[in-house]
N, C-alpha and C positions, 0 to 999 in steps of 0.2 A: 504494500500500500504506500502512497507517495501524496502526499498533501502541498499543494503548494498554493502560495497568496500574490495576485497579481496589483500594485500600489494601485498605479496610473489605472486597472477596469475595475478595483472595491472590489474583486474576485478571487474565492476560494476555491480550489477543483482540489476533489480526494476523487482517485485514480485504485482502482482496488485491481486493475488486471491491464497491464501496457498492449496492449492492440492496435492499431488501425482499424479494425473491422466495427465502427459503429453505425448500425443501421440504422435507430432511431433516436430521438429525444424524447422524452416526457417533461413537460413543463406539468411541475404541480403547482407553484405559483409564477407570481411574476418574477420571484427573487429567486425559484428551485428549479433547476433542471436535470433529470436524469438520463444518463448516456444508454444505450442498452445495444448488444452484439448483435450478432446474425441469429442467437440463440436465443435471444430474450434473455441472457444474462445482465445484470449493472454492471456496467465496467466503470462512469464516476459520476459524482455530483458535483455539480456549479451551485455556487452559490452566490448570485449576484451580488451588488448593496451589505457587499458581509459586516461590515462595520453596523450598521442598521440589524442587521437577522443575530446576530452573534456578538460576543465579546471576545475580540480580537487579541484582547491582556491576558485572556482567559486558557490561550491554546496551551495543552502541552504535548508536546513531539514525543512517542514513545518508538523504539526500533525495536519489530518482533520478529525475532528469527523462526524462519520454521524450517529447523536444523532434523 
């Protein structure tokens, strides 16, 4: 998984599976968009306006190996 915050678009994208292969979006709101494969897996969420949806002070980065 790979989280990353973009300054300049107030956007957050968590990345749960690195692809190319995204067929669709799901907007649940104006601020939520989910990614989904050729499978109908999530591969990430956008999170627009993150500063607004979230506490940006609040994040904390964990690294989980799956050894």
């Amino acid at each position: 998984m790979k989280i990353t915050y973009d300054k300049v678009a107030n956007a957050v994208y968590i990345q749960f599976k690195e692809t190319k292969d995204i067929l669709s979006t799901l907007n649940i709101t104006d601020e939520i968009n989910i990614d989904l494969d050729s499978f109908k897996n999530i591969v990430g969420i956008e999170i627009l306006k993150a500063d607004k949806v979230m506490d940006l002070t609040e994040i904390v980065i964990k690294d989980i190996n799956n050894d």
